[in-house]
MARMAR-474783 format. One line per field, with one value per residue: residue number from 1; residue in one letter; x, y, z of N, C-alpha, C in turn. Coordinates in nm, 2 decimals. Example, Ala and Ser with C-alpha at 12.3 -4.5 7.8 and 13.67 -1.06 7.14 Angstrom:
<sites>
nr: 1 2;
rest: A S;
n_X: 1.32 1.28;
n_Y: -0.57 -0.22;
n_Z: 0.78 0.71;
ca_X: 1.23 1.37;
ca_Y: -0.45 -0.11;
ca_Z: 0.78 0.71;
c_X: 1.32 1.29;
c_Y: -0.33 0.00;
c_Z: 0.78 0.79;
</sites>
This chain:
<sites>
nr: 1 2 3 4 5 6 7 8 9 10 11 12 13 14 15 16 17 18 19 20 21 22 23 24 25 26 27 28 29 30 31 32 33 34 35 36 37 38 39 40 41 42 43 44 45 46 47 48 49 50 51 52 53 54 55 56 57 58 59 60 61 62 63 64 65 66 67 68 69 70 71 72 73 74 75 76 77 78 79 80 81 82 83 84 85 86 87 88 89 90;
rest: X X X X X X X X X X X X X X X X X X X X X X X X X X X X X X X X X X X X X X X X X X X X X X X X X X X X X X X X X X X X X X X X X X X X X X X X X X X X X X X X X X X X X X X X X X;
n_X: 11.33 11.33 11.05 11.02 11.16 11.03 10.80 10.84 10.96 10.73 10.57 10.72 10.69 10.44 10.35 10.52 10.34 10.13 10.19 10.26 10.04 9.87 10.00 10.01 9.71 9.64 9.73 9.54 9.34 9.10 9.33 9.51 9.57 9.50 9.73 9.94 9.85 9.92 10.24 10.20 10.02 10.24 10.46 10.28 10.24 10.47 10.59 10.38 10.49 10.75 10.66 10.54 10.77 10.92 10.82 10.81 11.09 11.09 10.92 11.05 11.27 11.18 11.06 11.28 11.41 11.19 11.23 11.05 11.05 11.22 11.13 11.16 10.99 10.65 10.37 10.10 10.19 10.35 10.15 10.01 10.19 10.27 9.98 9.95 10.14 10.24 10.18 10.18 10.38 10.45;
n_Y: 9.73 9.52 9.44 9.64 9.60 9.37 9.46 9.59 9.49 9.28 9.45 9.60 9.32 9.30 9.52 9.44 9.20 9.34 9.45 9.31 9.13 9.33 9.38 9.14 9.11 9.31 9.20 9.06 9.23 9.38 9.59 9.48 9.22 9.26 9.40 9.19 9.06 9.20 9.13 8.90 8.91 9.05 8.89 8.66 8.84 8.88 8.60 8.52 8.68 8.59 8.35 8.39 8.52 8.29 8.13 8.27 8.27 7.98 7.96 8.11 7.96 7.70 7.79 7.87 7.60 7.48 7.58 7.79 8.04 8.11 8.00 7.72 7.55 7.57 7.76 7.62 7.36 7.38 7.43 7.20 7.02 7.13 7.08 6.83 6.66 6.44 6.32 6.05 6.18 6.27;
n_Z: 16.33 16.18 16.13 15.94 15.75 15.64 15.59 15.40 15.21 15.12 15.05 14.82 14.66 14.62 14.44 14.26 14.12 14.07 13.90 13.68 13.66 13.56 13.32 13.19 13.21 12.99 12.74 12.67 12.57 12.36 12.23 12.31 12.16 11.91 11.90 11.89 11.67 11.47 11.39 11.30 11.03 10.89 10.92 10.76 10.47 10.41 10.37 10.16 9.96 9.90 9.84 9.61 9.43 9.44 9.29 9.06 8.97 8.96 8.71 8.53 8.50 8.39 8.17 7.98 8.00 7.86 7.61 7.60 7.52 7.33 7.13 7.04 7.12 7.03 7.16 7.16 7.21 7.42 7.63 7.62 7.71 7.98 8.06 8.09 8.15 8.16 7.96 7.67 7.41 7.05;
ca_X: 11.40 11.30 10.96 11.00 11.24 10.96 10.68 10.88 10.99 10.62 10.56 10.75 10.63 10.27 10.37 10.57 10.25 10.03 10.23 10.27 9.89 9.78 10.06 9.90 9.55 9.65 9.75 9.40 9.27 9.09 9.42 9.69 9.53 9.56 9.88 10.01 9.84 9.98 10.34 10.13 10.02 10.33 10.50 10.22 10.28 10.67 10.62 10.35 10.58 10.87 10.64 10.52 10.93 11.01 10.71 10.82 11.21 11.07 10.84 11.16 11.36 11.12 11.03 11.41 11.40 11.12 11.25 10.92 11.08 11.31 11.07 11.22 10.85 10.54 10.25 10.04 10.27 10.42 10.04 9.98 10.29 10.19 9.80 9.91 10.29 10.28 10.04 10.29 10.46 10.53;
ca_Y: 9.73 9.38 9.44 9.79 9.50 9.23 9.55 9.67 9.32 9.24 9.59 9.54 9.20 9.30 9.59 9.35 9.17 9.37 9.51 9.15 9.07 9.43 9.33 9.04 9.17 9.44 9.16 9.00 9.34 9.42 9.65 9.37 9.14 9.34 9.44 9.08 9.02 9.29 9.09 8.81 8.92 9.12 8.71 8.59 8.87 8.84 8.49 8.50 8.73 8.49 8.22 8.48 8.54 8.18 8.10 8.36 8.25 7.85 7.98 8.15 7.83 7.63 7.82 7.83 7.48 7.39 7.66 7.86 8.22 8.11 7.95 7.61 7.47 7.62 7.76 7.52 7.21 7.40 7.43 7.06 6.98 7.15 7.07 6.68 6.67 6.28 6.19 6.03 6.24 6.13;
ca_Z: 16.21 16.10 16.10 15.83 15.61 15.55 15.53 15.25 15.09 15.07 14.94 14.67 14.60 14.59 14.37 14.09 14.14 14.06 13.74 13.59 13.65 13.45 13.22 13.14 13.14 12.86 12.61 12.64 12.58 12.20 12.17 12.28 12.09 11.75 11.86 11.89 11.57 11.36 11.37 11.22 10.91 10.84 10.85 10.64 10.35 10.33 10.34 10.03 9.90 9.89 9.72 9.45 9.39 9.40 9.20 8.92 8.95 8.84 8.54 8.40 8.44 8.29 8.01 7.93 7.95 7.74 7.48 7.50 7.46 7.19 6.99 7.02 7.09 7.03 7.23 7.18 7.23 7.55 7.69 7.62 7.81 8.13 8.13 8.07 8.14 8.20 7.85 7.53 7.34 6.89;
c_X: 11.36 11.16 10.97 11.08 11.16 10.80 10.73 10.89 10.83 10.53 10.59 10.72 10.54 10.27 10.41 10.45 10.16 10.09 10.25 10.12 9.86 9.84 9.97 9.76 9.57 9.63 9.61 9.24 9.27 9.25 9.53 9.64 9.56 9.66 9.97 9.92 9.92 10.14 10.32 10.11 10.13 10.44 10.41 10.22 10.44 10.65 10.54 10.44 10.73 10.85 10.62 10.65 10.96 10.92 10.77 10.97 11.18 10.99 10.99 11.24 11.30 11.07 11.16 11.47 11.32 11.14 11.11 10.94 11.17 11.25 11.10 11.11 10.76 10.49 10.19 10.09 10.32 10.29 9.99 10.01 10.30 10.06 9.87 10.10 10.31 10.24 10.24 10.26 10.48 10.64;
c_Y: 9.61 9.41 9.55 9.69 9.42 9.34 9.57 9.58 9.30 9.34 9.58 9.40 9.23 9.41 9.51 9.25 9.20 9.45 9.38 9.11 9.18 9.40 9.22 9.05 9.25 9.35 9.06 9.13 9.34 9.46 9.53 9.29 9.16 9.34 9.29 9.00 9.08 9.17 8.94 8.82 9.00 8.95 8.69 8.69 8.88 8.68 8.45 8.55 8.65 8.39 8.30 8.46 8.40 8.13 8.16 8.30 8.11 7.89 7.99 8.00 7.69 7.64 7.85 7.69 7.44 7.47 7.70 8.02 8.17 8.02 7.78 7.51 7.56 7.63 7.63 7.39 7.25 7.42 7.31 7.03 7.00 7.14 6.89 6.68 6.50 6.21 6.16 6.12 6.18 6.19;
c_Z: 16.12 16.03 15.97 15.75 15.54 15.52 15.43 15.14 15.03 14.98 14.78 14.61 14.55 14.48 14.19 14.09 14.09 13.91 13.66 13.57 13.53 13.31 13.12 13.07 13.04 12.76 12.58 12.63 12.41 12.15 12.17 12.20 11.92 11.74 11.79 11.76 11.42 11.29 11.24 11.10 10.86 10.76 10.73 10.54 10.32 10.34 10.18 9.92 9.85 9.82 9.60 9.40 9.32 9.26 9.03 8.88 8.84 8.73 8.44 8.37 8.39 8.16 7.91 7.92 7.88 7.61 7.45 7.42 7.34 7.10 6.96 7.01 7.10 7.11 7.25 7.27 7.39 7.68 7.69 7.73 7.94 8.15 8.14 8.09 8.16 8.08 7.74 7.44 7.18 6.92;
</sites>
């Protein structure tokens, strides 16, 4: 009886053993490798996606602070002010 307990134990060892190793080997396979890239680029476009947004949120609140939609300063003057935002001002 003993002996049929540690044939079977080792059984099953060699078994989880041998499904953790192929496991393994899959994800260094062309297909795991795509797979476990896929998740990757899905992050990097919701995250560009998040800077476009934020990106677009600061224009509006800048161009309602420098009064470009309401006419408060000109084209011109409001394209100065962002190529040179540091030069003097009359």
């Amino acid at each position: 009886m003993g002996r049929l307990f540690w044939i079977a134990l080792g059984a099953a060892a060699g078994v989880l053993v041998v499904r953790k190793v192929t496991k393994t080997a899959q994800q260094y396979t062309p297909e795991g490798v795509a797979h476990s890239l896929e998740g990757v680029g899905d992050a990097i476009r919701d995250f560009a996606g998040a800077v476009r947004e934020g990106m677009d949120v600061r224009e509006n609140e800048l161009r309602v602070a420098l009064g470009v939609d309401s006419g408060a300063i000109d084209a011109e003057t409001a394209r100065d002010l962002i190529e040179h935002p540091t030069s003097h001002r009359d």
